[in-house]
C-alpha positions as CSV (number, residue, x, y, z in Angstrom):
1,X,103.2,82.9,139.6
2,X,106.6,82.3,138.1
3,X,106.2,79.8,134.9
4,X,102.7,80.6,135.0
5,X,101.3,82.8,132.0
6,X,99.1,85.8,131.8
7,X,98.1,86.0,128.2
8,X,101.0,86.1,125.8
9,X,103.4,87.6,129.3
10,X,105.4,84.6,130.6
11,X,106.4,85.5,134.6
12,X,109.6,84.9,135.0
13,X,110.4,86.6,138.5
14,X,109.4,88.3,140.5
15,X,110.7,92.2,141.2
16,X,108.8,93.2,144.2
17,X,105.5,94.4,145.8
18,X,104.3,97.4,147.6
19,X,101.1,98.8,148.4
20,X,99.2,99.2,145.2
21,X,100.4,95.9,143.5
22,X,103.0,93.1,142.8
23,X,105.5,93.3,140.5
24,X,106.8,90.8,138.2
25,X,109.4,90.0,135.4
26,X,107.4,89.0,132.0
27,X,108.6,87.8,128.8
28,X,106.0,89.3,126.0
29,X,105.8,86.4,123.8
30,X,104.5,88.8,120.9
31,X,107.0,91.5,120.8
32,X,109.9,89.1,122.2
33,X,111.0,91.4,124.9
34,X,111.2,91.6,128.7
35,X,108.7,93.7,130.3
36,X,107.3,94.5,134.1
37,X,104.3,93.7,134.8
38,X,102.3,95.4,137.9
39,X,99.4,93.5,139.1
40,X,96.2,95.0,141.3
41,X,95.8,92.3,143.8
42,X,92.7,90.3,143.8
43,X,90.8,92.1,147.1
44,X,91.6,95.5,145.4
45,X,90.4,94.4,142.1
46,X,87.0,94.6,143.8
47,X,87.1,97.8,145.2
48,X,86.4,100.8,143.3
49,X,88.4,103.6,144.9
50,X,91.7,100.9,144.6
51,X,90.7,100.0,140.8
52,X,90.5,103.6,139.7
53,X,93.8,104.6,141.5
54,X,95.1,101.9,139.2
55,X,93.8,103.2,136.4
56,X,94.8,106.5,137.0
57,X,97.9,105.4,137.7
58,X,98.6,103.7,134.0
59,X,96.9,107.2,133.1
60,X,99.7,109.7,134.7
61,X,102.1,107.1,133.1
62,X,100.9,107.3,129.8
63,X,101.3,111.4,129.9
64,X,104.6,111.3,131.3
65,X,107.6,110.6,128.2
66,X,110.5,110.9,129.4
67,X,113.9,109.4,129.3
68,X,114.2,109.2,133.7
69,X,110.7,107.9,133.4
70,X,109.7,104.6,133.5
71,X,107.7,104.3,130.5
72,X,104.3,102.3,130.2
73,X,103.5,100.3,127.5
74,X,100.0,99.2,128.3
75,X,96.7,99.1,130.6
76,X,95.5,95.4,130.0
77,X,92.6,93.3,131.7
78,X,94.1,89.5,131.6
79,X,92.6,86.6,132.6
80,X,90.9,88.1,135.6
81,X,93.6,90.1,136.5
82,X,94.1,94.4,136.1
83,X,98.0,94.6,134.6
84,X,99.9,97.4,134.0
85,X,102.7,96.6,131.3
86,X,105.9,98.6,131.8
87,X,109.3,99.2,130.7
88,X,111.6,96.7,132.7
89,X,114.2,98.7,134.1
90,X,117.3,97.0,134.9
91,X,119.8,98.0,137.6
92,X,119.7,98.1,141.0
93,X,117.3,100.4,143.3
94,X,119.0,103.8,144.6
95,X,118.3,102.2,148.4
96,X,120.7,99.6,147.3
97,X,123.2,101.8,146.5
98,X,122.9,104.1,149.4
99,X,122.7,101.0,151.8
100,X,126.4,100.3,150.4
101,X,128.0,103.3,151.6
102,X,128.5,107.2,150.8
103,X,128.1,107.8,147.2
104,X,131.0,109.7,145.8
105,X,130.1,112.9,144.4
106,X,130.9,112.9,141.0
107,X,128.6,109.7,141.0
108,X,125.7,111.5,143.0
109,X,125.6,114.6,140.4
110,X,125.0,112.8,137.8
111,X,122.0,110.8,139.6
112,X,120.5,113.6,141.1
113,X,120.8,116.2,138.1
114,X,118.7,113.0,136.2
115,X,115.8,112.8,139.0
116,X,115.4,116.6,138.4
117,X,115.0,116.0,135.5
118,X,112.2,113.1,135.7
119,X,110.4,115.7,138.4
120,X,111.0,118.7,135.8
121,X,109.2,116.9,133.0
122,X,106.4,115.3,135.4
123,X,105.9,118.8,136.9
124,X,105.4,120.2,133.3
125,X,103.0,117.9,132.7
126,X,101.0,118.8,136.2
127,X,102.0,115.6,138.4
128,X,103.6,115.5,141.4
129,X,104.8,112.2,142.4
130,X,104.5,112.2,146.2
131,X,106.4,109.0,147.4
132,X,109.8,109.6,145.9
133,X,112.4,108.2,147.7
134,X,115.3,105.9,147.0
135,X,113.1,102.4,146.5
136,X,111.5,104.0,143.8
137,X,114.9,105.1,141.7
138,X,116.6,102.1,139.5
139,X,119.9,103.2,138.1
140,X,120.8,100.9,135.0
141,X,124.5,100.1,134.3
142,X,125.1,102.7,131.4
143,X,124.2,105.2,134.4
144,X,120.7,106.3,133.2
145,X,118.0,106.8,136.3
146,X,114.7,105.8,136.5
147,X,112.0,106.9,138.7
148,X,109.1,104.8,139.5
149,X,105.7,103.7,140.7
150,X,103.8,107.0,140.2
151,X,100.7,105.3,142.0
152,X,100.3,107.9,144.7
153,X,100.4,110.8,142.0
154,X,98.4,113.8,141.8
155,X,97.3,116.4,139.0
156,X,97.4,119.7,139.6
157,X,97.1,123.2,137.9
158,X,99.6,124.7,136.9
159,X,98.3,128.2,137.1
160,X,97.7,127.9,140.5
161,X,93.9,126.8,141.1
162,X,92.5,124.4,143.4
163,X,92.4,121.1,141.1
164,X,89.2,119.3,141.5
165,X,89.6,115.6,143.5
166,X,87.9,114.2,140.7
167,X,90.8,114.2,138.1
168,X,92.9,113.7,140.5
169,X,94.9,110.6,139.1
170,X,95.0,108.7,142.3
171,X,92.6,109.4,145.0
172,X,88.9,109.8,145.2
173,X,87.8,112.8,147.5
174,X,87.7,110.7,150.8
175,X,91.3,109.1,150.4
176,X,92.6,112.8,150.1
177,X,90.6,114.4,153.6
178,X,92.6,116.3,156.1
179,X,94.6,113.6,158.1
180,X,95.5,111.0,155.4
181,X,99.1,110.4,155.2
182,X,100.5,109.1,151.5
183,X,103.8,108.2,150.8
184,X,106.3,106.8,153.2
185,X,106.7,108.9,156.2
186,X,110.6,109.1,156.0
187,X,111.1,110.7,152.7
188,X,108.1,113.1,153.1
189,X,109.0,116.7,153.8
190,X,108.3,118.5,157.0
C-alpha cells in the first residue's frame, strides 16, 4: 500500500494493525498535512456486525474532544475501501516505553494524571473504552498523551440504567452475550 493512493491520502507507512483494521501514515494532499488513516479490511467490509462497529467507532470518536484524545477528522468511503481519518499522533507507544525499563516517577505522574484525564472526559461523555492498555497510549515529545483505538467502546447511561445493545457503539446484541471476552486479556481487570 505504501506509494499507493486512496483518494487525495498518499500512504506513506505503515503504523500498525490490530483487530478491527490497519493502520497507515497518509499525506492529505488537500489540507497538506499528515494524517492516520484506519482501514476495515476487505472480508470485514462485507460483514455487517464488523462494518457497523466501524462506524460506530468513527461515531464514539467524533463525540469525544479532548486534548488526550486522539481526535478524528473524518468517516470516508474511498475507492472501495471504509477509512477512518485521524489525527497522526507522533511519539512512541507507552509499551515502548515500559519495555525500556522502570519509568521514573516524576515521568509516570505526569502520564497517568493525562490518561485520567482522556477516561474522565470519555466517561462524561458515556463511553468506556475497554481495551486500554499500554499499546493504545502514544506519548509525543512535548510530553502530551494520547489514548487510542476506541473500537471496542461502549455507551452507557450515565444515570445508571441498562443501556440498550442497539446504541451500543460497537457491538450488536450477539457480540456482547454472556461469555464474549473483548479487549486483551492482560490489561482487563479481575
Amino acid at each position: 500500500m505504501i506509494g499507493t493512493s486512496l483518494s487525495h491520502y498518499q500512504i506513506t507507512a505503515a503504523l500498525g494493525a490490530g483487530g478491527m483494521g490497519e493502520v497507515w501514515r497518509a499525506t492529505d494532499e488537500k489540507l497538506g498535512r499528515e494524517v492516520a488513516l484506519k482501514l476495515l479490511p476487505e472480508d470485514f467490509a462485507s460483514d455487517p456486525d464488523r462494518h457497523a462497529r466501524f462506524e460506530r467507532e468513527a461515531k464514539v470518536l467524533a463525540s469525544l474532544n479532548h486534548a488526550n484524545i486522539a481526535t478524528l477528522h473524518a468517516l470516508e468511503h474511498l475507492d472501495g475501501q471504509h477509512v477512518l481519518v485521524m489525527e497522526l499522533v507522533e511519539g512512541e507507544g507507552l509499551d515502548e516505553v515500559i519495555a525500556r525499563g522502570p519509568v521514573p516517577i516524576d515521568e509516570a505522574l505526569p502520564m497517568a494524571l493525562q490518561i485520567a484525564e482522556a477516561l474522565e472526559a470519555a466517561h462524561e461523555a458515556g463511553i468506556v473504552h475497554r481495551d486500554l492498555k499500554p499499546a493504545n497510549i502514544r506519548i509525543r515529545t512535548d510530553g502530551t498523551v494520547k489514548v487510542l483505538d476506541f473500537g471496542l467502546a461502549k455507551e452507557w447511561e450515565a444515570d445508571g440504567g441498562n443501556s440498550s445493545l442497539s446504541i451500543s457503539p460497537t457491538m450488536t446484541k450477539n457480540a456482547t452475550a454472556a461469555g464474549v471476552i473483548l479487549g486483551t486479556a492482560a490489561y482487563m481487570s479481575p
